[in-house]
TORZATI-153395 format. One record per residue (C-alpha): residue in three letters; x, y, z. Coordinates in steps of 0.2 Angstrom, whole numbers, plus 5000, padded with zeros to 4 digits. Example, Ala and Ser with C-alpha at 12.3 -4.5 7.8 and 13.67 -1.06 7.14 Angstrom:
<sites>
<site><type>ALA</type><east>5062</east><north>4978</north><up>5039</up></site>
<site><type>SER</type><east>5068</east><north>4995</north><up>5036</up></site>
</sites>
This chain:
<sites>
<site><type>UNK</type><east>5272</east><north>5111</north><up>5383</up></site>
<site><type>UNK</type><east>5266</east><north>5105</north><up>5367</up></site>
<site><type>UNK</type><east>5259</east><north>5117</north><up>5354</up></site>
<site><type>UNK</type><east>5259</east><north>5121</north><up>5335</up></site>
<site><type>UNK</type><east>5272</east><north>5134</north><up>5331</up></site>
<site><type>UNK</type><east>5263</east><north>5148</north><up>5322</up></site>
<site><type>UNK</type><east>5277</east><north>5157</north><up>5319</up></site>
<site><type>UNK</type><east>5284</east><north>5144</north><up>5307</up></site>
<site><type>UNK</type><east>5268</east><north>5144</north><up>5299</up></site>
<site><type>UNK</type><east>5268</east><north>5162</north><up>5295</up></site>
<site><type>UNK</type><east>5285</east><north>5161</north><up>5286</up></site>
<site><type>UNK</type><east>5281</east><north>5146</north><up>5277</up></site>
<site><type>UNK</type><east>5267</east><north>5154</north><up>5271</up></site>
<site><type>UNK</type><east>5277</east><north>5168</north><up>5265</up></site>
<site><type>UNK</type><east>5291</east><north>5158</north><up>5257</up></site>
<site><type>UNK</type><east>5274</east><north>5151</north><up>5247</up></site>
<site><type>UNK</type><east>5270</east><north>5169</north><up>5243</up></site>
<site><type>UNK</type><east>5290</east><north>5175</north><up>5240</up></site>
<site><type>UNK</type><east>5287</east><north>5160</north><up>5225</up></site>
<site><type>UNK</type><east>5272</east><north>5162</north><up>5220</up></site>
<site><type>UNK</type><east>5275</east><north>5183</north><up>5215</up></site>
<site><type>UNK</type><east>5293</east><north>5179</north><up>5208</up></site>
<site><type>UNK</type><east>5286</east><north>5167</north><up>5195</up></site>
<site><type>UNK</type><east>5270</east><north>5178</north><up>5192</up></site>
<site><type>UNK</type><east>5278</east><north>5196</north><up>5193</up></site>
<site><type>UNK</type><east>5294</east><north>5190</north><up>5187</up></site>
<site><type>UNK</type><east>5301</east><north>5196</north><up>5206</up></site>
<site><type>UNK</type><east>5299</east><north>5196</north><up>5224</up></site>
<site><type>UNK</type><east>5286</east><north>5211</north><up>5223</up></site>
<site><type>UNK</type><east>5267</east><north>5212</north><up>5224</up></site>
<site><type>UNK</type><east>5252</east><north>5218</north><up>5235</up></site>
<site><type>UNK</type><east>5242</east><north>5207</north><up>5245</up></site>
<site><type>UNK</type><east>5228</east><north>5209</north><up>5257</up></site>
<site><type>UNK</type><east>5226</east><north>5198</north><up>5274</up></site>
<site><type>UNK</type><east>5211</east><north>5192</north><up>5282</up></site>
<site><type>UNK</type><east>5218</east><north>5189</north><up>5301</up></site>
<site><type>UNK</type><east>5211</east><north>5179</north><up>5313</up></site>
<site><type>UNK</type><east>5205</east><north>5185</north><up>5329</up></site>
<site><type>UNK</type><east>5215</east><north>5201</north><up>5331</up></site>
<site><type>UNK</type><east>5227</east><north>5199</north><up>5347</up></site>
<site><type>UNK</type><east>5224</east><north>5180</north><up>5349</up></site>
<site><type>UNK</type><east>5240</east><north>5173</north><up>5352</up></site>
<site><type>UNK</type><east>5240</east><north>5160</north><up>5336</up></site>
<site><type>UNK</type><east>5236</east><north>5177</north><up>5324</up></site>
<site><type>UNK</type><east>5252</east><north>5187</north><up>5333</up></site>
<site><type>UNK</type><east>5263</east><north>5172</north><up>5330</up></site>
<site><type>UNK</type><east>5259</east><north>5170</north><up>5314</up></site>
<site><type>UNK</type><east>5260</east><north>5191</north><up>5307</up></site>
<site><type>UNK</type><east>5280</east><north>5190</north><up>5316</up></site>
<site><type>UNK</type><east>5281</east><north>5174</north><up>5304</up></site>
<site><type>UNK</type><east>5276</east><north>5183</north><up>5289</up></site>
<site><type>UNK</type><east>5284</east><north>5199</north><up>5296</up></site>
<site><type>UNK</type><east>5301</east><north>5189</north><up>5297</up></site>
<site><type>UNK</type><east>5301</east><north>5185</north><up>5279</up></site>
<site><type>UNK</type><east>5294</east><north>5200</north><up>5270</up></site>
<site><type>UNK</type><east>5308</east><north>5210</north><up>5279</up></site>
<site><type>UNK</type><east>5319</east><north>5203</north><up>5267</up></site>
<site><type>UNK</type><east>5308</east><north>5208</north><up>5253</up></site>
<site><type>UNK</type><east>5302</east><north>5227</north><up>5252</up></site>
<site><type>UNK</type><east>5294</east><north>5226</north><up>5238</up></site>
<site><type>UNK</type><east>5280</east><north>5214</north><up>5244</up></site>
<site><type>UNK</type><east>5268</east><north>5221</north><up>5257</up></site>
<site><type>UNK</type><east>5251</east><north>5222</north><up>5263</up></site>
<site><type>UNK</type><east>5240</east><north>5233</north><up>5259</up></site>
<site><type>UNK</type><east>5225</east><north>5229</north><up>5268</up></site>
<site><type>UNK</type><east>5219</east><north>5219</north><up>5281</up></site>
<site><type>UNK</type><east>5202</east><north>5215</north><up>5290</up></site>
<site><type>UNK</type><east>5197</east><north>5201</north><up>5305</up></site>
<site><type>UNK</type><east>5189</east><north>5188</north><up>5296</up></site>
<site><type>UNK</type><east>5187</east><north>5181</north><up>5316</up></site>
<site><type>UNK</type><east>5194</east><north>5164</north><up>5311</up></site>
<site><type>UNK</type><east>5175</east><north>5160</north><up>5303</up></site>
<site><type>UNK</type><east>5168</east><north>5156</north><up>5285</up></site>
<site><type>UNK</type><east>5155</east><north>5171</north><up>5283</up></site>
<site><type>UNK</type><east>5164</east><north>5184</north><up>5291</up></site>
<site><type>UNK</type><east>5179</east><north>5181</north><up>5281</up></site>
<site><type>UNK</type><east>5168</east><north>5183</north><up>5267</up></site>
<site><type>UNK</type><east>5161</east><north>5198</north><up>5272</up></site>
<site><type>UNK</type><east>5180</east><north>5205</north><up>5278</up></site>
<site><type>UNK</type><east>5184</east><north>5200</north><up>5256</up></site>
<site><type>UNK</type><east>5169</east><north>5205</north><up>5250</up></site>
<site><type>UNK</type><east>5174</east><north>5223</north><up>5257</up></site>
<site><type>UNK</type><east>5192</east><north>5223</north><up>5255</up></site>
<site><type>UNK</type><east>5189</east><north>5219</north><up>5235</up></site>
<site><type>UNK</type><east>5177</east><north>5233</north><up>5234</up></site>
<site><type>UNK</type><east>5192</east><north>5245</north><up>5242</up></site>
<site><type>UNK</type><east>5205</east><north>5236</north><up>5229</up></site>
<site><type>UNK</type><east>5200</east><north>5237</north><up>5211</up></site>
<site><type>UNK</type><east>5205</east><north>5224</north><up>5201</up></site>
<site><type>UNK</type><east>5227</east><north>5226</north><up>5194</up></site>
<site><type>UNK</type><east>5229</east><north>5231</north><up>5212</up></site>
<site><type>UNK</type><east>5233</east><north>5216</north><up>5223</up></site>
<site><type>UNK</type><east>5243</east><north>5200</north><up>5218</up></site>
<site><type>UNK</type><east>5234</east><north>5189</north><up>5232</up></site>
<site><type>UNK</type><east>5226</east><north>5186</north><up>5248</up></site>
<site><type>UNK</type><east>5233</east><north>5178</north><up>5264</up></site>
<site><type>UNK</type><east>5220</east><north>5170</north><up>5276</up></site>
<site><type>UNK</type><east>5224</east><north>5167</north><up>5293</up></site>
<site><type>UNK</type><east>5214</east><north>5150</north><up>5291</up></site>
<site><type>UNK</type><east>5206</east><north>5138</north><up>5277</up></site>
<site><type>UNK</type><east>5188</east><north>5143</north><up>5282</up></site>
<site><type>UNK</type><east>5189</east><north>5160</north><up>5280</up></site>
<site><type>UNK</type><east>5198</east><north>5157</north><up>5262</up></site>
<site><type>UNK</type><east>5183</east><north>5147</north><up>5257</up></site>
<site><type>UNK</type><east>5172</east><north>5163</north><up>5261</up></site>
<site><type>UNK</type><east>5185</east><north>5174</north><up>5254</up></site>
<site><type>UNK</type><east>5184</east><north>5163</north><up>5237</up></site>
<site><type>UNK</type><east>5163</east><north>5164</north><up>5236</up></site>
<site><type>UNK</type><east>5166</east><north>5183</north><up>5239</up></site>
<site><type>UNK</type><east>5178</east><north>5183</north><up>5226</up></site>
<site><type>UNK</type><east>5168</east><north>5171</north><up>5214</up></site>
<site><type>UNK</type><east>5152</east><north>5183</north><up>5217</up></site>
<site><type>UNK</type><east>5163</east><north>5199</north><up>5211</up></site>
<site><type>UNK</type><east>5169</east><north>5192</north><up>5196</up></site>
<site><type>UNK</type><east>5188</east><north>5193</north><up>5203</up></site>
<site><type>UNK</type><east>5194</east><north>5179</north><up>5198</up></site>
<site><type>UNK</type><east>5210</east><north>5188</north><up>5193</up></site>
<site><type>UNK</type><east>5212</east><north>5181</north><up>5212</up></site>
<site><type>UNK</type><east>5209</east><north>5164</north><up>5211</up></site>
<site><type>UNK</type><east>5223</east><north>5152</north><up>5212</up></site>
<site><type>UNK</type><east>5234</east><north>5167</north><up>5222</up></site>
<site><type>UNK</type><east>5226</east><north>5163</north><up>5239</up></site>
<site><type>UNK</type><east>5234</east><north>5158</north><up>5255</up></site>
<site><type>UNK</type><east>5226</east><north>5148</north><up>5268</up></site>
<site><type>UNK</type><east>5230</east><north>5139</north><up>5285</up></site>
<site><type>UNK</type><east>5224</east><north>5123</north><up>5292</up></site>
<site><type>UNK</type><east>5223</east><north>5108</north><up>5280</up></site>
<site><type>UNK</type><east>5203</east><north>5107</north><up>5280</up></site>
<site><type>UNK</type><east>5196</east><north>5095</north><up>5268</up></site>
<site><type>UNK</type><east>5188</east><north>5111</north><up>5260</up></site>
<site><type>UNK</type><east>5203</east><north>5120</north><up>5258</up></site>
<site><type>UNK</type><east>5213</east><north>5104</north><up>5251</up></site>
<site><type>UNK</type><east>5198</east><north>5105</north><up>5239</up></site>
<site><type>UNK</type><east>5204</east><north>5123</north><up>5233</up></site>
<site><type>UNK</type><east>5220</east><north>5119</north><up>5230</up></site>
<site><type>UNK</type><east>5213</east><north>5103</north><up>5219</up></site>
<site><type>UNK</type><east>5200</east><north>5115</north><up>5211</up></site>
<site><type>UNK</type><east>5216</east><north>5128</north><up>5207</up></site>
<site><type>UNK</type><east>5206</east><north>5143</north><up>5217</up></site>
<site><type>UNK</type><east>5219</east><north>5142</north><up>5230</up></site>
<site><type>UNK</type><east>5238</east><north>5140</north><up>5230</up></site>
<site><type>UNK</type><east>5245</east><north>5133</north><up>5247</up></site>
<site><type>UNK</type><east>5240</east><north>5130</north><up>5264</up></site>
<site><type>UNK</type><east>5249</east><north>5122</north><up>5280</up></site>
<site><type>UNK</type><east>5243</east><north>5110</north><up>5292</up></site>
<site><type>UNK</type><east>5238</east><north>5115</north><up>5312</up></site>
<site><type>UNK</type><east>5238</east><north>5096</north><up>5318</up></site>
<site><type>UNK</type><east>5228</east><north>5094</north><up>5333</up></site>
<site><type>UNK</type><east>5234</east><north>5075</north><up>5336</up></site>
<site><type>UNK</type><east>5244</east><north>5080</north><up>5350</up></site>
<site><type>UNK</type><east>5241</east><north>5060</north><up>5359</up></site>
<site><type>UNK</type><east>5256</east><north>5052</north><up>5355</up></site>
<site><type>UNK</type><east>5268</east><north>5066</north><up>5359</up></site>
<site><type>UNK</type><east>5259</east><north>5069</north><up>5375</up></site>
<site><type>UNK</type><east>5261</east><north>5049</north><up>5381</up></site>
<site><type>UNK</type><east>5279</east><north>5047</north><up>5377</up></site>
<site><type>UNK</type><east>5284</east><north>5066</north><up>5387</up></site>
<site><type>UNK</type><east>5272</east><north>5059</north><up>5400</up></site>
<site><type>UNK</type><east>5282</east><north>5042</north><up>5401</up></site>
<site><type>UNK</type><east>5300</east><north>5051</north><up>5398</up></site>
<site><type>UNK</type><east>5294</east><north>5065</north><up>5413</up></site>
<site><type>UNK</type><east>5289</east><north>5048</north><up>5425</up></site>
<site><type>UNK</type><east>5306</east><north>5038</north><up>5421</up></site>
<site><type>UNK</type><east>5316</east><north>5052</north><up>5428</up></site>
<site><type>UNK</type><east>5320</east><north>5059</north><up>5412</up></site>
<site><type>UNK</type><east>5326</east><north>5076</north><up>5407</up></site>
<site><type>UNK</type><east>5313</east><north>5085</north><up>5394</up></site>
<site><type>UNK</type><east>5322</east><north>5095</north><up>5381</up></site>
<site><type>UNK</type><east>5318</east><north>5105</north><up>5374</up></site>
<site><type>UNK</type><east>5304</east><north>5111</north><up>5387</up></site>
<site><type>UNK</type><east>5291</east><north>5118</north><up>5372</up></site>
<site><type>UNK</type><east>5291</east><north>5104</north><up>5359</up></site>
<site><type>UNK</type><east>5280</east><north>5107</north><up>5342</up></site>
<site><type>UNK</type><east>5269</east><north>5095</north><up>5332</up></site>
<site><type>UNK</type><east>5275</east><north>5091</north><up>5314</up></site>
<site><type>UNK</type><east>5265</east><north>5099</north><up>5304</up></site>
<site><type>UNK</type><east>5264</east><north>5097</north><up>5283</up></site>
<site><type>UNK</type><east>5262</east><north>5110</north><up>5269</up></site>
<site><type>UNK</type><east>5252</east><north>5107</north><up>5255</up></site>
<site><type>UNK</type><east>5254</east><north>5117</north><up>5237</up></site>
<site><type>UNK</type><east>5246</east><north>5113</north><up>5221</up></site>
<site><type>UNK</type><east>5262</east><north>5117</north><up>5209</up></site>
<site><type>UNK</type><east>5266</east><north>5099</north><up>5204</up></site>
<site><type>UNK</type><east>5258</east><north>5082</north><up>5200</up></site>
<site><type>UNK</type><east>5265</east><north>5076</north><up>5216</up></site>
<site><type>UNK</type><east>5258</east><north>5089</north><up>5226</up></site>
<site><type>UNK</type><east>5243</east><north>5087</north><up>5217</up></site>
<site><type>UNK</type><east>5243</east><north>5070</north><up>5222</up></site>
<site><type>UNK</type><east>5248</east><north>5073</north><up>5238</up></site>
<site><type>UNK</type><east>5233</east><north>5083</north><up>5242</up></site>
<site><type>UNK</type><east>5221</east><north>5071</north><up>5236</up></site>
<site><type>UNK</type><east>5230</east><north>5057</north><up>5246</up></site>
<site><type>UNK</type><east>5225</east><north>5069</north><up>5264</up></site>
<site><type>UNK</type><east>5208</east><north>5073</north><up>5258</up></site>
<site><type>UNK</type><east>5206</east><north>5052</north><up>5260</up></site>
<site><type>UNK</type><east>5216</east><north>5050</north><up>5276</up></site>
<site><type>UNK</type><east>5204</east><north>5065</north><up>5283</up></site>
<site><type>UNK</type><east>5188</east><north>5055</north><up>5275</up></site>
<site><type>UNK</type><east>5195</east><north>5037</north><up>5282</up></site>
<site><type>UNK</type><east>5197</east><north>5046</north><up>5301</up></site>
<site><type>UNK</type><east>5179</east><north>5055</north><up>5299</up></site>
<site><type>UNK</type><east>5188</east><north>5072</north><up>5302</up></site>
<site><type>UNK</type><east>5187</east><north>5088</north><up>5294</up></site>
<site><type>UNK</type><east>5203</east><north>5093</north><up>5294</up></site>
<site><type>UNK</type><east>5221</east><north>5095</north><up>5298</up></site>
</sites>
C-alpha cells in the first residue's frame, strides 16, 4: 500500500506550533483554534493523533475550539469567521487548518475582522501554490506537502512484486516536504515550489 502518512503530518505540524509559541510566548504554552477537515475522514483522524502525540508532552498548549471547515475554501471561512466571533482578540495564539484551502478562507475571514493579531500564526496543509503564497506574504507560518505523485513508487513496487521480490515494509509512504517561512532559505525555498508547481501546470502539492 502506498499512502501519505497523516500522522506524521499532524506532529510536524505541531513541532511547527511547539516553535512558533516558545519564541512568541516565551514557552510551550498558547491557545489555538482548529478548522478540521471532514470530521471522521480517515486523513482528519490521522492527523488530530498526530497533533495529539505531541501536544501531550506540552499541557499548556491546547485547543480551544474547533469547527469543520470540510476540506473547502468558503466553508473554512465561514468555520473562522465564527470561531473569531467566539474568541475575542488576546485569546488564541493561532489557528491550525487541516488543509491550505481552508487557511486561505480562514485568512479572508480574519482580514475582513480586522484580526490580524492572527496573521503569520496560522497553520496549513498541503503545499498549494496559494498557501505557499501566504507563507511569502507572511499571513501564514508553515504548511507540509500531501504529494499525490505516487507513479514512480508504484512502478518500482510493481516490478519488485513481479521479480519475486519481498515488499517491505507492506505500507510504504510518499516523501513529503515542509515549508516555513522563518529564514531566507526557507523563504527561498518556497518561491522555488511555487515555479516547480507553475512549470508542472499544478496547483499544488
Amino acid at each position: 500500500l502506498l499512502t501519505t502518512d497523516f500522522v506524521d503530518t499532524g506532529e510536524q505540524v505541531a513541532r511547527d506550533v511547539v516553535e512558533e509559541l516558545e519564541a512568541k510566548n516565551g514557552a510551550p504554552a498558547g491557545r489555538l483554534l482548529h478548522v478540521t477537515g471532514n470530521q471522521g475522514a480517515s486523513p482528519v483522524v490521522d492527523m488530530q493523533t498526530g497533533l495529539d502525540n505531541v501536544f501531550g508532552e506540552y499541557p499548556d498548549i491546547e485547543f480551544a475550539a474547533s469547527c469543520d471547515g470540510l476540506y473547502s475554501r468558503e466553508p473554512g471561512r465561514q468555520c473562522t469567521e465564527d470561531l473569531l466571533q467566539a474568541f475575542p482578540a488576546g485569546e488564541i495564539d493561532g489557528i491550525v487548518f487541516d488543509n491550505d484551502d481552508m487557511m486561505i478562507g480562514g485568512i479572508q475571514a480574519i482580514k475582513a475582522a480586522g484580526r490580524e493579531e492572527l496573521l503569520g500564526n496560522l497553520w496549513g496543509k498541503d503545499g498549494t501554490i496559494d498557501g505557499l503564497q501566504a507563507l511569502l506574504d507572511g499571513d501564514a507560518t508553515f504548511t507540509v506537502q500531501t504529494p499525490p505523485f505516487f507513479g514512480a513508487n508504484t512502478v518500482e513496487t510493481f516490478e519488485a512484486f513481479n521479480a519475486g521480490e519481498t515488499i517491505e515494509p507492506t505500507v510504504q509512504y510518499a516523501p513529503k516536504d515542509t515549508f516555513d517561512n522563518d529564514t531566507d532559505e526557507q523563504i527561498a525555498r518556497v518561491q522555488e515550489r511555487i515555479e516547480e508547481l507553475q512549470e508542472m501546470g499544478v496547483g499544488c502539492c
